[in-house]
C-alpha positions in Angstrom: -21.2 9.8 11.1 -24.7 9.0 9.8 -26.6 6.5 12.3 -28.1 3.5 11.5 -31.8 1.3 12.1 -31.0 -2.0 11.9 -33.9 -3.7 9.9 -35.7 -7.1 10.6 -34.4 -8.7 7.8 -30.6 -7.3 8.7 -31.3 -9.0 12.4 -32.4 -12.2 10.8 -29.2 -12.4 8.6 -27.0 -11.7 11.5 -28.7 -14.5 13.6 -28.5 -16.9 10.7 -24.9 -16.1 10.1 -24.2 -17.0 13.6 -25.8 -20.4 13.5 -23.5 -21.5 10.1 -20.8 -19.5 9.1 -20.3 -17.4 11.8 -20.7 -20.1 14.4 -20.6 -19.2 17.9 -17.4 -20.2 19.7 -16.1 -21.5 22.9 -13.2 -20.2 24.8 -10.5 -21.8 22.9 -12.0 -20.0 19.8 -13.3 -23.1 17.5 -16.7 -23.6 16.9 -18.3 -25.3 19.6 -18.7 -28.3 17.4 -14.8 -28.5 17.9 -14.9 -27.3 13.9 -13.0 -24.6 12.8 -14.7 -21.5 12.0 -15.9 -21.5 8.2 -14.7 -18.1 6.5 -15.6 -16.8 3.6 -13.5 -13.3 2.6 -14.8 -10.6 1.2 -12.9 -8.2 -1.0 -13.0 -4.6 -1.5 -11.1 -3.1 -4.3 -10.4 0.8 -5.5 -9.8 -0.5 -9.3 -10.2 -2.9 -11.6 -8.0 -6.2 -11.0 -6.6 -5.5 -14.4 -4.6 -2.4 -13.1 -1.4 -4.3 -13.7 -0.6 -2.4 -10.4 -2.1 -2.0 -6.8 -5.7 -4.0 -7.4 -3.5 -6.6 -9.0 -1.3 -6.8 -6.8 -4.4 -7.7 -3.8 -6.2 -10.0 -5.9 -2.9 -12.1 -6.2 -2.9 -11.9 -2.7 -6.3 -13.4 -2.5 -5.9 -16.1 -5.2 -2.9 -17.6 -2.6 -4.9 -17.3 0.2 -8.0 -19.4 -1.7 -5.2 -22.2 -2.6 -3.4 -22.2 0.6 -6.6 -22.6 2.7 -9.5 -23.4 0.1 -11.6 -20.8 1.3 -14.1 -18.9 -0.4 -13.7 -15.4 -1.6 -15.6 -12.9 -3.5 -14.8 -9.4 -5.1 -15.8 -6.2 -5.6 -13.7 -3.9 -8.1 -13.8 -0.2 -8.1 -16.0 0.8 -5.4 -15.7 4.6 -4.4 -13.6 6.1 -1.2 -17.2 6.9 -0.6 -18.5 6.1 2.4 -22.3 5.2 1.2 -20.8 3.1 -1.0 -18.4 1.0 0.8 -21.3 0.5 3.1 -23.5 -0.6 0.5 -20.6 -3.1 -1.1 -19.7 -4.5 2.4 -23.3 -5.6 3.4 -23.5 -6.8 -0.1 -21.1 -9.1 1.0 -22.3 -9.7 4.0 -25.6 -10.7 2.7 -23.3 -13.4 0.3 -22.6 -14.7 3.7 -18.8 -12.6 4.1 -17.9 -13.1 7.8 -15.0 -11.3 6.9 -14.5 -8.6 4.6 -11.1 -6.9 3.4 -11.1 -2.9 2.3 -7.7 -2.6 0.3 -8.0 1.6 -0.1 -7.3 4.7 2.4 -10.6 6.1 1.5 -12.8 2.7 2.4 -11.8 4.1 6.3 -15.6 5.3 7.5 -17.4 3.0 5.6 -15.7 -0.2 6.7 -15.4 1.1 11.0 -19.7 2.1 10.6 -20.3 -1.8 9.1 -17.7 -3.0 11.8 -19.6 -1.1 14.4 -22.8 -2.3 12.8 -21.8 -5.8 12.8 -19.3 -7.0 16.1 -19.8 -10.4 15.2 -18.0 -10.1 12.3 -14.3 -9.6 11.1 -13.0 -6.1 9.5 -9.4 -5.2 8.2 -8.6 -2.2 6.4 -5.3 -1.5 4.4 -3.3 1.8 4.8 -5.7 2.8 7.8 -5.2 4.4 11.3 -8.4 3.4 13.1 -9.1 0.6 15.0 -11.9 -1.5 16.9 -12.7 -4.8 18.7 -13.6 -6.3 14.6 -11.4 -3.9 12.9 -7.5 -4.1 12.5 -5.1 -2.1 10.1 -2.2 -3.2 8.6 0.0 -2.0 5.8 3.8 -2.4 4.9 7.0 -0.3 5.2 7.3 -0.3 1.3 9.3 3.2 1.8 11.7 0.6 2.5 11.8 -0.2 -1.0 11.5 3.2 -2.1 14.2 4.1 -0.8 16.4 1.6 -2.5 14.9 2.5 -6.1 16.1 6.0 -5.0 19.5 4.9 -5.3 19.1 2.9 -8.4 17.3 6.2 -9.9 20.3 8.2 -8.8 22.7 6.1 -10.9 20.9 6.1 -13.6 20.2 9.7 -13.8 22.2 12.1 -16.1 20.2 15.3 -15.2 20.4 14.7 -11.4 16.7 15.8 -12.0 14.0 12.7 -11.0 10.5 12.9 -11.5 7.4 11.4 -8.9 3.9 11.1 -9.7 1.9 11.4 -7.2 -1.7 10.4 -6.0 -3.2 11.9 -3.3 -1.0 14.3 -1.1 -1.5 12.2 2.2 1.3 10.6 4.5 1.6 7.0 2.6 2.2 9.0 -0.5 4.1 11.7 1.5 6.5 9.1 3.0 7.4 7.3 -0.1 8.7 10.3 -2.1 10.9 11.5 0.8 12.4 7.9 1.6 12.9 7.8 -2.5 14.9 11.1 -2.4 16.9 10.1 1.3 17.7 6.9 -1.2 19.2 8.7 -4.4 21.0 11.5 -2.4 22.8 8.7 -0.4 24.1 8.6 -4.0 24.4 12.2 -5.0 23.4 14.6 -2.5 23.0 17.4 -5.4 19.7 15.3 -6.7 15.9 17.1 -7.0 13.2 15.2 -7.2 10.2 16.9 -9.1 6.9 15.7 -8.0 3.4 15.4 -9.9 0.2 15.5 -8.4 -2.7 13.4 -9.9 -5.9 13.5 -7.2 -6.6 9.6 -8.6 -5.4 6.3 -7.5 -6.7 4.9 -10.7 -6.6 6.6 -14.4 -4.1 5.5 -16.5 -4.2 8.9 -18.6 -3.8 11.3 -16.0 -1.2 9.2 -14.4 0.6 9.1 -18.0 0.6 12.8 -18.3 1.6 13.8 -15.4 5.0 11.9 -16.1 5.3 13.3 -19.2 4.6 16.5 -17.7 7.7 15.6 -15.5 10.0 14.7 -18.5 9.4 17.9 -20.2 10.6 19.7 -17.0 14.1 17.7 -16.8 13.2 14.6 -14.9 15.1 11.4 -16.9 14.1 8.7 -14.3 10.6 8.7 -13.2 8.7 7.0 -10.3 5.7 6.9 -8.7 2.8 5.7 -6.2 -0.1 5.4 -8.4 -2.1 2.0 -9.3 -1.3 2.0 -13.2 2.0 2.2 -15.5 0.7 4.6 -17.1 4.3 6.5 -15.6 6.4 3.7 -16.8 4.5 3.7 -20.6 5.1 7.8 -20.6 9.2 7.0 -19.6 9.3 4.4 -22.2 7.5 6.6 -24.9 10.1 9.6 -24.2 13.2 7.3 -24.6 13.9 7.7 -20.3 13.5 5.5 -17.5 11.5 4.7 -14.8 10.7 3.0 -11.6 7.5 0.5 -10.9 5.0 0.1 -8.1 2.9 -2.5 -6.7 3.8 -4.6 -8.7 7.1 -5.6 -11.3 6.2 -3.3 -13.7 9.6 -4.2 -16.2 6.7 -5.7 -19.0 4.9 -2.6 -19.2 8.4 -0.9 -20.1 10.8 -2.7 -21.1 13.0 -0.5 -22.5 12.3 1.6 -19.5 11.9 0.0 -16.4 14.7 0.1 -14.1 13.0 -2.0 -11.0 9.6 -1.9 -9.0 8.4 -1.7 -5.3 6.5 -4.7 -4.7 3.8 -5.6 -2.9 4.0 -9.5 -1.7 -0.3 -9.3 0.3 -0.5 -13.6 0.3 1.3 -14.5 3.0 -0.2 -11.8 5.4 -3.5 -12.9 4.3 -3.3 -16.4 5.1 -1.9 -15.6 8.7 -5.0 -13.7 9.2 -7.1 -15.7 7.8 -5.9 -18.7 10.0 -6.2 -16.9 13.0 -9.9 -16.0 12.0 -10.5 -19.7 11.3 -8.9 -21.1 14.4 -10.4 -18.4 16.7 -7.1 -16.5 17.7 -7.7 -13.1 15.6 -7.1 -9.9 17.2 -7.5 -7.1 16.0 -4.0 -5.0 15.7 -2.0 -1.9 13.4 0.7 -3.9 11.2 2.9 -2.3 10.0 5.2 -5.1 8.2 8.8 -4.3 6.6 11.1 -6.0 4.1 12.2 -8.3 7.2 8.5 -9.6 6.9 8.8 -9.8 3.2 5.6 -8.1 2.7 7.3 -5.6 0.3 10.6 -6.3 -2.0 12.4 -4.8 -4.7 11.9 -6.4 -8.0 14.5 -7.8 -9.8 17.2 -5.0 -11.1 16.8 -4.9 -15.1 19.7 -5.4 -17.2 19.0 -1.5 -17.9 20.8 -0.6 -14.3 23.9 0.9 -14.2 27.3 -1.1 -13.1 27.9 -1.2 -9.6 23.9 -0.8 -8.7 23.4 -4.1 -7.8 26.3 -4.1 -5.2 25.0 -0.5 -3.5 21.5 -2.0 -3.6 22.9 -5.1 -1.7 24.9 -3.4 0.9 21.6 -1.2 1.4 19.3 -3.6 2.2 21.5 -5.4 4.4 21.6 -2.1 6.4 17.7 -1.6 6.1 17.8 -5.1 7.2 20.0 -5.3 10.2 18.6 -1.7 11.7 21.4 -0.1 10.8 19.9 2.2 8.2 16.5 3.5 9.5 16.1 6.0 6.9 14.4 8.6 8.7 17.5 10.0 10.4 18.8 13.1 11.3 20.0 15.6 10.5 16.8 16.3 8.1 15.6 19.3 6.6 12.4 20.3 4.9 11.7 21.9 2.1 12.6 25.4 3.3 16.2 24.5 5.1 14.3 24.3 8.7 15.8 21.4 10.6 12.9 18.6 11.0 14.6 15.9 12.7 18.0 16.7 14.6 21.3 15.0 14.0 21.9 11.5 16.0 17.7 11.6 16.5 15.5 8.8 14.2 11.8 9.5 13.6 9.5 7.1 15.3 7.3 4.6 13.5 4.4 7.0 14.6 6.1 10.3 13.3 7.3 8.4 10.2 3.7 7.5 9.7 2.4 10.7 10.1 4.8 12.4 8.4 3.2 15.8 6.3 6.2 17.6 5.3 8.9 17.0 2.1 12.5 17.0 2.8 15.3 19.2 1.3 15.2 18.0 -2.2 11.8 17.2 -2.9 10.0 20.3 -5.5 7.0 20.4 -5.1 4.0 21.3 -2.7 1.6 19.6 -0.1 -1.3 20.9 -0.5 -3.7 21.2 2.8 -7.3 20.2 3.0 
């Protein structure tokens, strides 16, 4: 990573930070005033809070964390995975007199751990990250979770046995979902394919549009996806088939199409970090949050579900819920028939993470950096 000169100015912020919004504490973490630490939040964003999708789906996050608490944040849509540029936007911030700044993307990683490095007095979180530091913490959710319960809505909907995924980026969040979707709809029908479309954008409502349709033409009647827009869900709708939302309840985008949605639920985790910030308690940690947390949920089932999908979804998400289902569970093959993960074994959290490979069912390819 580049290195950095502090400047004089840069010093003099830092210091006057300390003296009012980042007050120094004591040991019990308040100010030593016996105040609770003012915070004010920044936000980083990949797209444009108008997404209808991922973005969104933050920025609601954000607006219940200002009314829960009152605190002040600011925003910063469609910054770059670039990391000159979430280093510019996050002392930007910083200079608005952020003493905590939020990076909602995979691709903000090296900017926001140099300005974390660069600034240990202040408070760093990253979303779908892997690194860590004294002022940095990770979190993300188990919305596979999720995924894999569409996957069984998708499979009784489907009359082609063929579903279609669009794709962003062919990394292990993206990786993940599509697999647990696929585990989901052949607990259904173990015959099922799931096509998947590559895109190489979080955010373009075009390319995202035609890769579904791209999907469609090659047999896929129910299509989902991990991308930011519903561009996927418009496409579905469009062709007369049917699809499954992200991020966010995507059933207005498509209404004609829309089966459910993977949601994202961000306000409640905000405002339990936020507090700890305020009352002194933070620590930095890797969350990893599941539908027992309620930091992801299915939306609603449309009255476009098949009979009997509401009772399988039910029973399913009891089982997520209890431990009983774990998803990741042998025996599991990849693509090729090779045996991943052996019968009676269960992938770790860590290997589930990590995870690099499609299993049995899944056509399509990974490509490698």
């Amino acid at each position: 990573m580049n290195k950095y000169i502090k400047s004089l100015g840069a010093v003099l912020l830092s210091s006057a930070l300390l003296l009012s919004g980042c007050a120094s504490k004591g040991n019990d973490g308040e100010a030593k005033d016996g105040k609770k630490e003012k915070v004010k939040v920044g936000f980083i964003y990949v797209g444009p809070v108008g997404d209808g999708g991922y973005t969104y789906s933050h920025d609601q996050g954000r607006k219940y964390l200002e009314k829960e608490l009152g605190v002040e944040t600011v925003i910063k849509e469609s910054v770059k995975e670039d990391k000159a540029e979430v280093e510019k936007v996050a002392q930007d911030m910083i200079e608005q007199g952020c003493n905590v700044i939020i990076g909602t993307s995979f691709g903000f990683h090296e900017g926001l751990l140099s300005k974390a490095k660069e600034h240990p007095e202040l408070t760093f979180m990253h979303c779908s990250g892997y690194e860590t530091s004294d002022n940095l913490g990770q979190y993300f959710g188990k919305i596979h979770e999720i995924m894999y319960l569409n996957g069984i809505v998708a499979a009784m909907k489907t009359k082609s046995n063929v579903l279609g995924f669009v794709g962003a980026f062919p990394i292990p969040e993206v990786i993940r979902n599509i697999n647990a979707f696929t585990l989901g709809a052949q607990s259904v029908n173990p015959a099922i394919k799931v096509k998947v479309n590559w895109t190489n954008t979080w955010y373009n409502p075009a390319t995202e549009k035609d890769a579904a349709v791209a999907l469609i033409d090659a047999g896929a009647d129910v299509i989902a996806q991990h991308q930011d827009t519903a561009g996927p869900q418009q496409a579905a709708e469009e062709k007369g088939k049917f699809s499954i939302g992200y991020n966010t309840d995507m059933s207005a985008s498509a209404k004609k199409a829309n089966l459910t949605s993977a949601v994202w639920n961000w306000g409640p985790y905000y405002v339990k970090q936020i507090k700890a910030v305020m009352d002194g308690s933070w620590k930095s940690e890797k969350y990893w949050g599941g539908i027992n947390d309620n930091i992801v949920m299915q939306a609603p089932l449309t009255e476009l579900v098949p009979e009997g999908a509401k009772e399988k979804v039910q029973k399913a998400t009891e089982e997520i819920k209890s431990g009983k289902n774990k998803i990741f569970v042998g025996p599991l093959k990849d693509q090729k028939g090779n045996v991943k993960v052996a019968e009676g074994k269960t992938m770790s959290d860590e290997e589930v993470w990590q995870i690099d490979w499609f299993v049995e069912g899944v056509e399509g390819n990974i490509p490698k950096n």
